[in-house]
PDB file with SEQRES, HELIX, SHEET and CRYST1 records, atoms N, CA, C and O in Angstrom:
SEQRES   1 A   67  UNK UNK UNK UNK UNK UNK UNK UNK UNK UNK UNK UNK UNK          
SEQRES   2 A   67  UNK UNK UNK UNK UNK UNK UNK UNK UNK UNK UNK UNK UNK          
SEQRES   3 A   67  UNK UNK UNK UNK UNK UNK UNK UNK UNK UNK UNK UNK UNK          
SEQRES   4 A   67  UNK UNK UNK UNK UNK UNK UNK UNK UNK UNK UNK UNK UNK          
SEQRES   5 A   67  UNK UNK UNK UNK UNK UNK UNK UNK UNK UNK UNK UNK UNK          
SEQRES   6 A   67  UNK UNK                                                      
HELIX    1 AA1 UNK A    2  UNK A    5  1                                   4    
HELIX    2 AA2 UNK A   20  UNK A   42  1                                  23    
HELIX    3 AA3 UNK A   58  UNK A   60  5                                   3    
CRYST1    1.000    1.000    1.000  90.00  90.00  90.00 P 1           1          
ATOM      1  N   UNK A   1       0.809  -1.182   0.000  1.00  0.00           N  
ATOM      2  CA  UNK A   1       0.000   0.000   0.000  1.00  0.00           C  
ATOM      3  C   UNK A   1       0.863   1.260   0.000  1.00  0.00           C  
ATOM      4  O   UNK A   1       0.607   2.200  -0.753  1.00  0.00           O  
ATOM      5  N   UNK A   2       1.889   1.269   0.855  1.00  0.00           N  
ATOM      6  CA  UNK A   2       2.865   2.451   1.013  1.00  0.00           C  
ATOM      7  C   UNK A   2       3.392   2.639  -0.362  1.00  0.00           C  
ATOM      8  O   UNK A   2       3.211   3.810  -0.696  1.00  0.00           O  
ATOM      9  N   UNK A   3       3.990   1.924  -1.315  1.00  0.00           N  
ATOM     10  CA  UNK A   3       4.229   1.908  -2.833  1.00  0.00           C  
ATOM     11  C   UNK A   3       3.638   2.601  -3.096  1.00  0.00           C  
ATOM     12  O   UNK A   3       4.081   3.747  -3.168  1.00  0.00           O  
ATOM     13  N   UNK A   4       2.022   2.276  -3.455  1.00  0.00           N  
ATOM     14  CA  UNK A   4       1.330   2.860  -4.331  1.00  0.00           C  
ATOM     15  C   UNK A   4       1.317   4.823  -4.147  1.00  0.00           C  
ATOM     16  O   UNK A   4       1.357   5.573  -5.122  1.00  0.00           O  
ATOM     17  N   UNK A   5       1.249   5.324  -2.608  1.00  0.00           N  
ATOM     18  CA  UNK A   5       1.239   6.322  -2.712  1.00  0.00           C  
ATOM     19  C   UNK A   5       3.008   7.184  -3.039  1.00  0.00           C  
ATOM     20  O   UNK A   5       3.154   8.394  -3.213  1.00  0.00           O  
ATOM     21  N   UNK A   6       3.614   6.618  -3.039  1.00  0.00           N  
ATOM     22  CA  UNK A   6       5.121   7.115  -3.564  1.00  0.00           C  
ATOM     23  C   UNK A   6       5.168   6.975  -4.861  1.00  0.00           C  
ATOM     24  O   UNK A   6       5.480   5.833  -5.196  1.00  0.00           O  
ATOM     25  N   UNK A   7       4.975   7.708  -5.721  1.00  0.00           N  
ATOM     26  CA  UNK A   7       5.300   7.979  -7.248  1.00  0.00           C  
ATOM     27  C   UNK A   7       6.711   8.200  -7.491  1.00  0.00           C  
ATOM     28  O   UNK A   7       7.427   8.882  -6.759  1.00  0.00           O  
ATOM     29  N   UNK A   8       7.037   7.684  -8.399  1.00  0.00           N  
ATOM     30  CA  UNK A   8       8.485   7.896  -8.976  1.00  0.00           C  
ATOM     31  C   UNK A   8       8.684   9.201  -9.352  1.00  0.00           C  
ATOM     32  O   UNK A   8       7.778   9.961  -9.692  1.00  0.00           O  
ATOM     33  N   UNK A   9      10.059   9.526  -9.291  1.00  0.00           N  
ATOM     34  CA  UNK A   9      10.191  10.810  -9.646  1.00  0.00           C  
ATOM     35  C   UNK A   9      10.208  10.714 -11.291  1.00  0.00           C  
ATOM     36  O   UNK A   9       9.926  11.754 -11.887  1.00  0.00           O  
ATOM     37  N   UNK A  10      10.486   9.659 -11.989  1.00  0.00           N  
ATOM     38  CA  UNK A  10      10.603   9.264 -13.147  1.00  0.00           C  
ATOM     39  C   UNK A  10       9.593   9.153 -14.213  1.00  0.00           C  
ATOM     40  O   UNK A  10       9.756   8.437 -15.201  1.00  0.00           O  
ATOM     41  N   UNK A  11       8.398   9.974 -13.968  1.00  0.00           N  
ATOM     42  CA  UNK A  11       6.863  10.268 -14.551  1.00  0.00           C  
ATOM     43  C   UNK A  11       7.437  12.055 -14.865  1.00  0.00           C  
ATOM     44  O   UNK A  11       7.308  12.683 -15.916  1.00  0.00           O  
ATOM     45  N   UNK A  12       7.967  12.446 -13.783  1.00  0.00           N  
ATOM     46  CA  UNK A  12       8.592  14.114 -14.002  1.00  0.00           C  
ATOM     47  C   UNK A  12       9.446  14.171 -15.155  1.00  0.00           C  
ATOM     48  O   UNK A  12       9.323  14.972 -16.081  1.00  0.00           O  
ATOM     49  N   UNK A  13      10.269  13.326 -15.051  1.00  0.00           N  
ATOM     50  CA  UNK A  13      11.498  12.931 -15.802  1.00  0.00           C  
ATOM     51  C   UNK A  13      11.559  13.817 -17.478  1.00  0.00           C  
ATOM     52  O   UNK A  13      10.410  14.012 -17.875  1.00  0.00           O  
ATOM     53  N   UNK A  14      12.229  14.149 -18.090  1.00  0.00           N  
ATOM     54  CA  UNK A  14      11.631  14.935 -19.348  1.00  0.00           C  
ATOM     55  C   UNK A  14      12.255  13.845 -20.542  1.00  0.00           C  
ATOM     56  O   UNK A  14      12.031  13.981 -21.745  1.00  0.00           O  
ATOM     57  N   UNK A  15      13.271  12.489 -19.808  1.00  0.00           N  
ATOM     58  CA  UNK A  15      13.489  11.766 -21.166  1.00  0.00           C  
ATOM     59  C   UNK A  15      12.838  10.429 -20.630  1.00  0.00           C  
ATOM     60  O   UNK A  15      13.371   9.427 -21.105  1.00  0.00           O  
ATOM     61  N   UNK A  16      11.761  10.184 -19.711  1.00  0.00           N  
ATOM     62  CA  UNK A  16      10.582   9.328 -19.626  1.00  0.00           C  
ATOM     63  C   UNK A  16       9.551   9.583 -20.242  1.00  0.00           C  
ATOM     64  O   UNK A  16       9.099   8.859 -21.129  1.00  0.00           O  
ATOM     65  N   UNK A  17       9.011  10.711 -19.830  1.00  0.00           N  
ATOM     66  CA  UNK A  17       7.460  11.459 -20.331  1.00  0.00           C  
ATOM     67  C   UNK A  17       7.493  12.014 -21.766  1.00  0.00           C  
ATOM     68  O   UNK A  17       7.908  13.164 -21.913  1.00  0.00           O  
ATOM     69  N   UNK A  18       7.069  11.260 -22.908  1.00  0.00           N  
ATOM     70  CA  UNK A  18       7.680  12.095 -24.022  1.00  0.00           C  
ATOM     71  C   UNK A  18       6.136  12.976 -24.553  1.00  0.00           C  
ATOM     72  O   UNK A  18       5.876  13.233 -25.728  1.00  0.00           O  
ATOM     73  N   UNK A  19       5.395  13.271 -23.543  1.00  0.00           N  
ATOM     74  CA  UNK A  19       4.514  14.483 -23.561  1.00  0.00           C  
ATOM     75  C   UNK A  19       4.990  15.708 -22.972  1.00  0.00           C  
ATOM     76  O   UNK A  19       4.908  16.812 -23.512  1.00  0.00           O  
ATOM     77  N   UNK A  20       5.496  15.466 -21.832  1.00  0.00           N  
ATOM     78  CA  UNK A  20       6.285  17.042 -21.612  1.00  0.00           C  
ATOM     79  C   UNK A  20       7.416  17.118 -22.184  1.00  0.00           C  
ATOM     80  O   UNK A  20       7.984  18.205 -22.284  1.00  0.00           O  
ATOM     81  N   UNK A  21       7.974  15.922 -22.687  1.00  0.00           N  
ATOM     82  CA  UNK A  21       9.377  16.234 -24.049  1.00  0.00           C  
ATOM     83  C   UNK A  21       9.016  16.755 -24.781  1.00  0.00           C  
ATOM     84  O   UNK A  21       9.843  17.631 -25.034  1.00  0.00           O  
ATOM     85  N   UNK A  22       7.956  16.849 -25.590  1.00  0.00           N  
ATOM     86  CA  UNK A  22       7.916  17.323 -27.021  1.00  0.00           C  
ATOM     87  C   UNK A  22       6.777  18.665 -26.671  1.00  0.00           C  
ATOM     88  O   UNK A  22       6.557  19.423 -27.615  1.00  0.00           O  
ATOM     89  N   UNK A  23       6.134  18.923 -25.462  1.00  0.00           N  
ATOM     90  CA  UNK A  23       5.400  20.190 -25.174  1.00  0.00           C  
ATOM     91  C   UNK A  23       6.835  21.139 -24.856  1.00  0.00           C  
ATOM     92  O   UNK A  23       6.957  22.334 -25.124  1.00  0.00           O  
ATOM     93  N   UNK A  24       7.809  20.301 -24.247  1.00  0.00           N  
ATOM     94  CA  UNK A  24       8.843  21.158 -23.637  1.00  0.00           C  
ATOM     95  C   UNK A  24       9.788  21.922 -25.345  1.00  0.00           C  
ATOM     96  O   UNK A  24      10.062  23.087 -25.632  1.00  0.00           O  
ATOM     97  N   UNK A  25       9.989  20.818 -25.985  1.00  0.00           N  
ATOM     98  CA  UNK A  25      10.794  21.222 -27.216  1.00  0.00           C  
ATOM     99  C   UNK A  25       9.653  21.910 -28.122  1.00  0.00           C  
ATOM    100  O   UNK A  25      10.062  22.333 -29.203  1.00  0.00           O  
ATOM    101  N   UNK A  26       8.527  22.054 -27.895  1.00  0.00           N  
ATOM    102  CA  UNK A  26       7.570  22.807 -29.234  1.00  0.00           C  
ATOM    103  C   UNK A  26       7.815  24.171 -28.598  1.00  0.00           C  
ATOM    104  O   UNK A  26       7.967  25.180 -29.287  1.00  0.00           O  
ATOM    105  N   UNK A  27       7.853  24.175 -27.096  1.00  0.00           N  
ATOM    106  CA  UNK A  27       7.889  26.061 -26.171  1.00  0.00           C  
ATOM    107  C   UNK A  27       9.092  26.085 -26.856  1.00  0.00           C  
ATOM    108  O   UNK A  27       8.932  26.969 -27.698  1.00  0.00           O  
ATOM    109  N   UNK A  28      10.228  25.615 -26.985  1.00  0.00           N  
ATOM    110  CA  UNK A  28      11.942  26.386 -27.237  1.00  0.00           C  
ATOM    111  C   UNK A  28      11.292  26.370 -28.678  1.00  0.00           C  
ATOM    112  O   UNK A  28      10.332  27.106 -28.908  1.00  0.00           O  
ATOM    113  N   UNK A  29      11.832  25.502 -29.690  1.00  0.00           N  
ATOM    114  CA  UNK A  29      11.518  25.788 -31.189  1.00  0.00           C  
ATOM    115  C   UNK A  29      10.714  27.355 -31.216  1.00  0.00           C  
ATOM    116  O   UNK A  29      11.181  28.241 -31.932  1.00  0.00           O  
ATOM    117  N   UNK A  30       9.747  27.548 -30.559  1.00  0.00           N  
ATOM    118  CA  UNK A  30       8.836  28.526 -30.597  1.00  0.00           C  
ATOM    119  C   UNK A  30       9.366  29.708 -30.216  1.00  0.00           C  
ATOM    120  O   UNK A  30       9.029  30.727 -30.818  1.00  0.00           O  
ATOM    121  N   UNK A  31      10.079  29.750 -29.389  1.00  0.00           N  
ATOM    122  CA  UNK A  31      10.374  31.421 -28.766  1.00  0.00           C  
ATOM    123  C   UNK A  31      12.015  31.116 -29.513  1.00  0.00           C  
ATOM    124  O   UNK A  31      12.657  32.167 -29.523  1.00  0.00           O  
ATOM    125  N   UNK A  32      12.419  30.501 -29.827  1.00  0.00           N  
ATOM    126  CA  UNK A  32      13.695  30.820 -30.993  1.00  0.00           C  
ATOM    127  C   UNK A  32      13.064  30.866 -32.397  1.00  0.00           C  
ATOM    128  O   UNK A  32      13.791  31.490 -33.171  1.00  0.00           O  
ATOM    129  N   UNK A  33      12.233  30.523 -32.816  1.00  0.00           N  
ATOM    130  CA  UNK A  33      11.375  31.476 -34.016  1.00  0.00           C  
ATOM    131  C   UNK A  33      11.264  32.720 -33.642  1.00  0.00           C  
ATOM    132  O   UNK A  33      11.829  33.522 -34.386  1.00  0.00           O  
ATOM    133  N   UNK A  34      10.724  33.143 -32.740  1.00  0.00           N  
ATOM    134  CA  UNK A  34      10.080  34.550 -32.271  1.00  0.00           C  
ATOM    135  C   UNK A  34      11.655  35.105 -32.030  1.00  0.00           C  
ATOM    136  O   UNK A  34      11.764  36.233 -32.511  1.00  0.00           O  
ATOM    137  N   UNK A  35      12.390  34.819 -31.669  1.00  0.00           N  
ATOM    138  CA  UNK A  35      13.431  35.622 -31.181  1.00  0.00           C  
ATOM    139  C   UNK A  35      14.626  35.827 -32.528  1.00  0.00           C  
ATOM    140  O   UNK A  35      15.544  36.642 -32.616  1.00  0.00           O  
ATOM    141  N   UNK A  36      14.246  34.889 -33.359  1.00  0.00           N  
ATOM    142  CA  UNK A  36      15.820  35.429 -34.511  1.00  0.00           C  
ATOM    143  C   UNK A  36      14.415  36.171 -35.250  1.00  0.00           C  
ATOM    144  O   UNK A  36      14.748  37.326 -34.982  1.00  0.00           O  
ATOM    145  N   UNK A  37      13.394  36.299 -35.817  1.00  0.00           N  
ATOM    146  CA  UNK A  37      12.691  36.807 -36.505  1.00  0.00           C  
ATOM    147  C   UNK A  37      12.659  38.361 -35.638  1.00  0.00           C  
ATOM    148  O   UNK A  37      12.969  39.395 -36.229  1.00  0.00           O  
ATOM    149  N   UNK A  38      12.322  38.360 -34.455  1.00  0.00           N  
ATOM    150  CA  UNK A  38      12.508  40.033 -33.736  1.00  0.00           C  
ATOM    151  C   UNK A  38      13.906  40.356 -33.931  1.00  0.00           C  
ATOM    152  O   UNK A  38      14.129  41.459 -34.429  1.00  0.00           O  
ATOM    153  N   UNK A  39      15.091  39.473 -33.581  1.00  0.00           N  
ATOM    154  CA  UNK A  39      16.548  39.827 -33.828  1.00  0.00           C  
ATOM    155  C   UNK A  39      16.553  40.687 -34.991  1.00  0.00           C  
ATOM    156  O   UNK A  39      16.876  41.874 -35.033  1.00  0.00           O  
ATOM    157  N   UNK A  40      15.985  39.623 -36.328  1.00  0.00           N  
ATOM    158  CA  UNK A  40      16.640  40.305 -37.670  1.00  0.00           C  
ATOM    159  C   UNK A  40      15.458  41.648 -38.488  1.00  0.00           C  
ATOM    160  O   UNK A  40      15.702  42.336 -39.479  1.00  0.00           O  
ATOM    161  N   UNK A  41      14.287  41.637 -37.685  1.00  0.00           N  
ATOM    162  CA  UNK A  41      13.496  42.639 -37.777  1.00  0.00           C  
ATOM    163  C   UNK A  41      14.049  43.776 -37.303  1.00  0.00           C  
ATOM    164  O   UNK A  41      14.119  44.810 -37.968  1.00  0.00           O  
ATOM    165  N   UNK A  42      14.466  43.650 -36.145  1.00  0.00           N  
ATOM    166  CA  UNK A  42      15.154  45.019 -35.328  1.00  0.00           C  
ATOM    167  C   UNK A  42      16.390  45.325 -35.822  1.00  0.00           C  
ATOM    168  O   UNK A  42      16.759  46.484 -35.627  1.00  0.00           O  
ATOM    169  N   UNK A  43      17.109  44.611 -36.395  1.00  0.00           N  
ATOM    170  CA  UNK A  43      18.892  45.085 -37.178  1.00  0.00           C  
ATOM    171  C   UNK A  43      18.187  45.614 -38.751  1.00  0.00           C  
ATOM    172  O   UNK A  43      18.818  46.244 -39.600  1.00  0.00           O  
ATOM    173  N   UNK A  44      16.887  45.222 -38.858  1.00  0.00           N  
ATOM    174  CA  UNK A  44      16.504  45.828 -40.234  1.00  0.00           C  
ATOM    175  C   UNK A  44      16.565  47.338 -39.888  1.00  0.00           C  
ATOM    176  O   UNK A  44      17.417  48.133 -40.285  1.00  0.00           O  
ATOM    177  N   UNK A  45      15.493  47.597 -39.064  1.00  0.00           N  
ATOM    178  CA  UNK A  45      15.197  48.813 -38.874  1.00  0.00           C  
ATOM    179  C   UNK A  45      15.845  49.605 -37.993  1.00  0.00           C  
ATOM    180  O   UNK A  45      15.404  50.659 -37.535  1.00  0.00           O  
ATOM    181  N   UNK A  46      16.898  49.103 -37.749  1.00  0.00           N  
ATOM    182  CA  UNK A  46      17.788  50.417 -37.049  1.00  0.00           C  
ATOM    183  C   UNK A  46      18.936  50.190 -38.121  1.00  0.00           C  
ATOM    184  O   UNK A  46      19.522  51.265 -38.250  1.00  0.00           O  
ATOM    185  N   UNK A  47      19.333  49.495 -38.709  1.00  0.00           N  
ATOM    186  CA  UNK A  47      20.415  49.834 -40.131  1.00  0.00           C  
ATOM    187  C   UNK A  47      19.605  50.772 -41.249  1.00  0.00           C  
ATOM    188  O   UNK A  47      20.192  51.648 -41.886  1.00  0.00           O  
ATOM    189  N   UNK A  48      18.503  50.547 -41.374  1.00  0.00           N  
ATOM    190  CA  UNK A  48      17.816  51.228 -42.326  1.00  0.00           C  
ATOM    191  C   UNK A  48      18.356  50.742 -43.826  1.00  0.00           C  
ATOM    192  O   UNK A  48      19.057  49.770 -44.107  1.00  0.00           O  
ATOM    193  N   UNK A  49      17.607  52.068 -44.948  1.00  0.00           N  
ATOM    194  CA  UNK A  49      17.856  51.275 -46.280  1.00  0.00           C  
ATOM    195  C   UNK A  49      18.711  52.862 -46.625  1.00  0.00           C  
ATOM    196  O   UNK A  49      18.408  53.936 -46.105  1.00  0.00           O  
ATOM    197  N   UNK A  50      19.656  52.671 -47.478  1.00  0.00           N  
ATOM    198  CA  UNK A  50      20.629  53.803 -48.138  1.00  0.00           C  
ATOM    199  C   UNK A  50      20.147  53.960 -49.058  1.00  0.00           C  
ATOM    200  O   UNK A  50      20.220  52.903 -49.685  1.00  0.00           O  
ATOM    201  N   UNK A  51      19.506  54.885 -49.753  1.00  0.00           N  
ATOM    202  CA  UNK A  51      19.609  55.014 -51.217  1.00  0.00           C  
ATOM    203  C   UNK A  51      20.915  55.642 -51.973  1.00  0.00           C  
ATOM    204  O   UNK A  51      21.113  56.856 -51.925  1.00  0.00           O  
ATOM    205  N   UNK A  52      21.783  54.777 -52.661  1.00  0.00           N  
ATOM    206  CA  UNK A  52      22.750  55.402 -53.493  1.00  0.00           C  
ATOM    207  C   UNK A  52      22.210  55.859 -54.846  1.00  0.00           C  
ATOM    208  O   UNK A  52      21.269  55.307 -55.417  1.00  0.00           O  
ATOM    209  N   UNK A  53      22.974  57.054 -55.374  1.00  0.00           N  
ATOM    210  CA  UNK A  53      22.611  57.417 -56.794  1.00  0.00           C  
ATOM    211  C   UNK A  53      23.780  57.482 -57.294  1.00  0.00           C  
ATOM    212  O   UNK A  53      24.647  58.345 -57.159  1.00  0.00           O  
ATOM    213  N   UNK A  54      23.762  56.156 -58.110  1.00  0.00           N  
ATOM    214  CA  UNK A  54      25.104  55.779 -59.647  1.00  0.00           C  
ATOM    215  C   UNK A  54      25.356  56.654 -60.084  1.00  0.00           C  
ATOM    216  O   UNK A  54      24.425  57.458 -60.137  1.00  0.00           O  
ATOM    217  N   UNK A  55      26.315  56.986 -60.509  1.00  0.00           N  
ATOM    218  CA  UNK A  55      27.098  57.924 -61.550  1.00  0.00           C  
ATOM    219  C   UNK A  55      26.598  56.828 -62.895  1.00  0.00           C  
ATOM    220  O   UNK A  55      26.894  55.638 -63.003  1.00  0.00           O  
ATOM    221  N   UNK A  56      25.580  57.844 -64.036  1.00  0.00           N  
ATOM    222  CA  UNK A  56      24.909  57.301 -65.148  1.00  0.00           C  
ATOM    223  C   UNK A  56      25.332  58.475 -65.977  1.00  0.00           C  
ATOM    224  O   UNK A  56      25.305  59.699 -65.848  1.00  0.00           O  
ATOM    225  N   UNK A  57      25.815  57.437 -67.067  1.00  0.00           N  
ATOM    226  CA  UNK A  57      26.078  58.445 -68.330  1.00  0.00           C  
ATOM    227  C   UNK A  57      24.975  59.727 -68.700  1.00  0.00           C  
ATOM    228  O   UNK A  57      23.766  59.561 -68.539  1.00  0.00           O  
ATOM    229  N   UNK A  58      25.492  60.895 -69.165  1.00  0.00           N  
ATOM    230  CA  UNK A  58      24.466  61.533 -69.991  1.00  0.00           C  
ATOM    231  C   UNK A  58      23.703  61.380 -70.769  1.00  0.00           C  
ATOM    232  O   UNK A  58      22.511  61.680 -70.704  1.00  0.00           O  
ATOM    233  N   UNK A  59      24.317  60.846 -71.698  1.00  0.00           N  
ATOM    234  CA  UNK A  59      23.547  60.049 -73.061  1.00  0.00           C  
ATOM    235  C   UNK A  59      22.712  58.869 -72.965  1.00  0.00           C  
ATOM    236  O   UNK A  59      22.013  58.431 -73.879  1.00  0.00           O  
ATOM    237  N   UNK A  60      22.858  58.235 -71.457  1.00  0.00           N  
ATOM    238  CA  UNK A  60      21.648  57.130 -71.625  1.00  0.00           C  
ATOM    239  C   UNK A  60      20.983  57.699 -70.393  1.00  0.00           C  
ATOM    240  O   UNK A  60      21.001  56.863 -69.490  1.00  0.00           O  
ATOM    241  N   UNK A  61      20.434  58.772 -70.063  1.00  0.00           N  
ATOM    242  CA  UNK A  61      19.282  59.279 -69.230  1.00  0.00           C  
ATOM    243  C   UNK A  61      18.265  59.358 -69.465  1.00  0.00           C  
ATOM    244  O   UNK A  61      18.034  59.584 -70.652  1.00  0.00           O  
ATOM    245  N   UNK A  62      17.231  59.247 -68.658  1.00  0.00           N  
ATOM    246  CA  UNK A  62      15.826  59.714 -69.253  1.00  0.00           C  
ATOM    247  C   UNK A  62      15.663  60.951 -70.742  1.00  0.00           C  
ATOM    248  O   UNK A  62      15.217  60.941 -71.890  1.00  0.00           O  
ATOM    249  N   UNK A  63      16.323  61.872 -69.830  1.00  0.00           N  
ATOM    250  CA  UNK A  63      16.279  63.166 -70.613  1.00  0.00           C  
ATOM    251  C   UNK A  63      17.665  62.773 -71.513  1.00  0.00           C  
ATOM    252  O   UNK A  63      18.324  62.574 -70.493  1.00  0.00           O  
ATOM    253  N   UNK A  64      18.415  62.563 -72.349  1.00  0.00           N  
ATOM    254  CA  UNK A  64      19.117  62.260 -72.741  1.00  0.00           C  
ATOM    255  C   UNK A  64      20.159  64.006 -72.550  1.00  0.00           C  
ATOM    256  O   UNK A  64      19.606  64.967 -72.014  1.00  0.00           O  
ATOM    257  N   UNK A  65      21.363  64.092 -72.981  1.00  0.00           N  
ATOM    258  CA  UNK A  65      22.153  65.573 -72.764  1.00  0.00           C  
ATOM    259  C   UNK A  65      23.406  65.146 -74.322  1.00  0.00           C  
ATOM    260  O   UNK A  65      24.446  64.496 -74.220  1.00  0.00           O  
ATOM    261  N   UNK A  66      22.989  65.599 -75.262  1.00  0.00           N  
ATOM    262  CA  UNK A  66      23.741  65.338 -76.292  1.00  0.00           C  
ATOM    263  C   UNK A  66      24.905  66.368 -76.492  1.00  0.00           C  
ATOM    264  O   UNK A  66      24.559  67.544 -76.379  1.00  0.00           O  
ATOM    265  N   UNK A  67      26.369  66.104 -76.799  1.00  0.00           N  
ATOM    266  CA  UNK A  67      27.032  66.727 -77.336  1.00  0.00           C  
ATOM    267  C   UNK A  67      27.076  68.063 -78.492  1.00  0.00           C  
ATOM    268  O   UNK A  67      28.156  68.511 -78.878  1.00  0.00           O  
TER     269      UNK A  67                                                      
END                                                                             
């Protein structure tokens, strides 16, 4: 009778129980999605975007500038 009320600690266990294994590994997978996607969202927008303007011939411009 004394058995029965002593549970193993081995029901807690996370490489016995492979329901809180794989609830435990779906929470990480999940907040390391969320966290490189906020990472590389936030280095977007504080690097921002440059606009450069090429050095483009005269002669092939919109407006063309002929000799």
């Amino acid at each position: 009778m004394s058995q029965d009320l002593n549970q193993p600690e081995a029901s807690k266990d996370i490489n016995s129980n492979w329901v809180t294994s794989s609830r435990f590994l779906f929470y990480v997978s999940v907040f390391a999605i969320l966290s490189l996607v906020l990472g590389n969202c936030t280095k977007i927008f504080s690097s921002g975007f440059v606009k450069t303007t090429p050095d483009v011939q005269t002669s092939s411009q919109y407006k063309p500038e002929y000799k």
